[in-house]
N, C-alpha and C positions, 0 to 999 in steps of 0.2 A: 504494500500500500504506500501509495508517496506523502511526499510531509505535506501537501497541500489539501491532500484530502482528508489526513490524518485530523488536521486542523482545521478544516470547515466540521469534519463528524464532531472534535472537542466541543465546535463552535455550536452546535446546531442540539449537541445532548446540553450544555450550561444552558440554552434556549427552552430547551422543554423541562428542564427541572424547574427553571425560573417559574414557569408558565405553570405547572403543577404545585409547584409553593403557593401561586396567587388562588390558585382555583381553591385550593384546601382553605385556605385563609377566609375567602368568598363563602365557602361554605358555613363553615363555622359561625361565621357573622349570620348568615341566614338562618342556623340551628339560633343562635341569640332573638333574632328577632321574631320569630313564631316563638318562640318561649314567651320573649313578654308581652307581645300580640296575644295568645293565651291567659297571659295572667292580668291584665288590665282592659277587656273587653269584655263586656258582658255573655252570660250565656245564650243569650237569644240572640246577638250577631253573630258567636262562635258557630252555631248552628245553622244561620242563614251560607258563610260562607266555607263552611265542612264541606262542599262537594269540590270548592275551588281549591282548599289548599291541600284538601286531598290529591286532585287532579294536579299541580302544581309542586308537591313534595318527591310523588308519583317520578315526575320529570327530572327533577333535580337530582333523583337518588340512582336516577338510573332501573337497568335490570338487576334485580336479586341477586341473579346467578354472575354476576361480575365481581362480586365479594370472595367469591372461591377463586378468582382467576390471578395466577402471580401477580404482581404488583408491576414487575416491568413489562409486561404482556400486555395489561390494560389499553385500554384509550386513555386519553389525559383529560378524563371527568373526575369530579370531586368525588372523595371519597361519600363514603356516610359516615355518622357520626352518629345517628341516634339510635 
């Protein structure tokens, strides 16, 4: 392998670890904020929008069966956390 490519691959794996630090980051913050979205809204709006942030956590979390899959295997979605 030459040093040019060598060093675009460096260039390009420091690229997507960065990119997978923000996403985890992103996540977490979004675990924070349905936490307190939960805990300072009443239960009759928790209810009205239960189907949305079902449908919406749904998205964020991914498929289930990506939890089993190596870690550098993955796509560079956020993990889950809850």
């Amino acid at each position: 392998m030459g040093l040019a490519l060598t060093r675009e691959l460096n260039s390009v794996a420091a690229q997507l670890a960065e990119r997978q630090e923000e996403s985890e980051h992103s996540h977490k913050h979004l675990v924070e904020l349905s936490r307190e979205f939960k805990k300072n809204v009443p239960e009759e709006v928790r209810e009205m929008v239960a189907p949305v942030l079902k449908s919406f956590q749904a998205q964020v979390s991914g498929d289930p069966a990506r939890d089993r899959t190596p870690h550098h295997t993955r796509s560079f979605e956020p993990d889950r956390t809850d």
